[in-house]
C-alpha positions as CSV (number, residue, x, y, z in Angstrom):
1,X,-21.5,30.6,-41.9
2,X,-18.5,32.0,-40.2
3,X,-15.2,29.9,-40.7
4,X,-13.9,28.7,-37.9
5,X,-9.6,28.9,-37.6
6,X,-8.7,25.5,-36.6
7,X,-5.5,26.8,-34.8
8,X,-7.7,29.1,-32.7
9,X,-9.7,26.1,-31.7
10,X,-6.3,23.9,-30.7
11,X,-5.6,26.9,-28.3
12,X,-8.5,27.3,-26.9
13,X,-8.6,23.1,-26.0
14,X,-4.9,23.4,-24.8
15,X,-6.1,26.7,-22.4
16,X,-8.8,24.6,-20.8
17,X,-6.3,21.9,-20.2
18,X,-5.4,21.4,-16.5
19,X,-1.4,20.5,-17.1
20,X,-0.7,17.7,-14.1
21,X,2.0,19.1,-11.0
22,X,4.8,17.2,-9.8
23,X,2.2,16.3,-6.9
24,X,-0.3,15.4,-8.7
25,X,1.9,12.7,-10.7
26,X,3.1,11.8,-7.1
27,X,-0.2,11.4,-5.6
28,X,-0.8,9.3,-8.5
29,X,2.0,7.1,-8.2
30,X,1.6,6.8,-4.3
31,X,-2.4,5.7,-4.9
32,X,-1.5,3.3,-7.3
33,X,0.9,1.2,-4.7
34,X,-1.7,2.0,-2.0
35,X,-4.5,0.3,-4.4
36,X,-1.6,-2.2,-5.4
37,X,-0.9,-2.9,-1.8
38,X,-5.0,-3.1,-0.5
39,X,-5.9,-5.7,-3.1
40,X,-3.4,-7.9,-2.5
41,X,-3.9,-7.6,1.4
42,X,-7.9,-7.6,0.8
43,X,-9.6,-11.1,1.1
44,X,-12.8,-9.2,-0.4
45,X,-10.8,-8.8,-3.9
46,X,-11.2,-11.1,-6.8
47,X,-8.0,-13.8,-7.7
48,X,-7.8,-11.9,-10.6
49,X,-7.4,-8.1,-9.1
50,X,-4.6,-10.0,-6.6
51,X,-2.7,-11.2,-9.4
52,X,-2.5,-8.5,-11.2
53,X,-1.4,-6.5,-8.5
54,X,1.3,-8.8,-7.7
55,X,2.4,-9.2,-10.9
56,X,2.4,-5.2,-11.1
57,X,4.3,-5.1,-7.9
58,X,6.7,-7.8,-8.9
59,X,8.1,-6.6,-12.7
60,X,11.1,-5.0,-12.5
61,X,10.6,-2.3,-14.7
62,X,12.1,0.5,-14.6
63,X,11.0,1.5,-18.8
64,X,7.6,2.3,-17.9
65,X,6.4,5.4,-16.1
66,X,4.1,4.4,-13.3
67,X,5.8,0.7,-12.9
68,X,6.3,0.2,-9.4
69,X,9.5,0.3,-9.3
70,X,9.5,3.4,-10.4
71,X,6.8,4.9,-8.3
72,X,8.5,3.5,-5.7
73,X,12.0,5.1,-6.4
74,X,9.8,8.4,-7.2
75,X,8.4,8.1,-3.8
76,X,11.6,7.3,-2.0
77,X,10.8,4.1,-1.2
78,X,13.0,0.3,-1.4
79,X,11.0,-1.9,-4.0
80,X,12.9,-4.9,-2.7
81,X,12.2,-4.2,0.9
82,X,8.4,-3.3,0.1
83,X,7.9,-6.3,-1.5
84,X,9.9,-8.4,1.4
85,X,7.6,-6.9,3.5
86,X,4.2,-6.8,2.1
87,X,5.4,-10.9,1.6
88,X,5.8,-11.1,5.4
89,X,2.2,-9.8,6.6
90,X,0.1,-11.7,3.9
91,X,1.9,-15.2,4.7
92,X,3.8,-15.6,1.3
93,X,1.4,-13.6,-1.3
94,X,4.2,-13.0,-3.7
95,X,5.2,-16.4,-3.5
96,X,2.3,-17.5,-5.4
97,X,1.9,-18.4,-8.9
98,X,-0.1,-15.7,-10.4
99,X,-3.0,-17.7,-12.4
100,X,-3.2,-16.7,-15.5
């Protein structure tokens, strides 16, 4: 049996490895308030997949990554003015207690 160099094996894994663009993180980021944005508008969606959307939408957190207030700032966008106005077309979502 042949022995195998497990260094040859890392860099073989790492070549097949698609590393992710700045475009593909911002696709990414803009999906994730799009999704964010049609479950909390959708009256198909499940209480729970509203309030976690809203509560995703409404931490201010700027520590992690893909928070989104920091895919909004990434995308260019006003967190205070998105929420302001997804508040105004779905008659006071954010206003809600998120059920727990």
């Amino acid at each position: 049996m042949k022995k195998t160099d497990n260094n040859s094996i890392s860099n073989h894994i790492l070549q097949d490895l698609t590393l992710w663009s700045d475009d593909d993180v911002t696709d990414l980021m803009d999906g994730m308030l799009k999704s964010a944005l049609l479950d909390i508008a959708d009256g198909r969606k499940s209480q729970v997949m509203k309030d976690e959307a809203i509560e995703w939408l409404m931490r201010d957190d700027y520590s992690s990554a893909f928070s989104a207030c920091n895919c909004c700032k990434a995308l260019g966008y006003d967190i205070d003015l998105l929420r302001t106005e997804v508040n105004k077309h779905t008659d006071g979502a954010l206003n809600h207690d998120v059920q727990t």
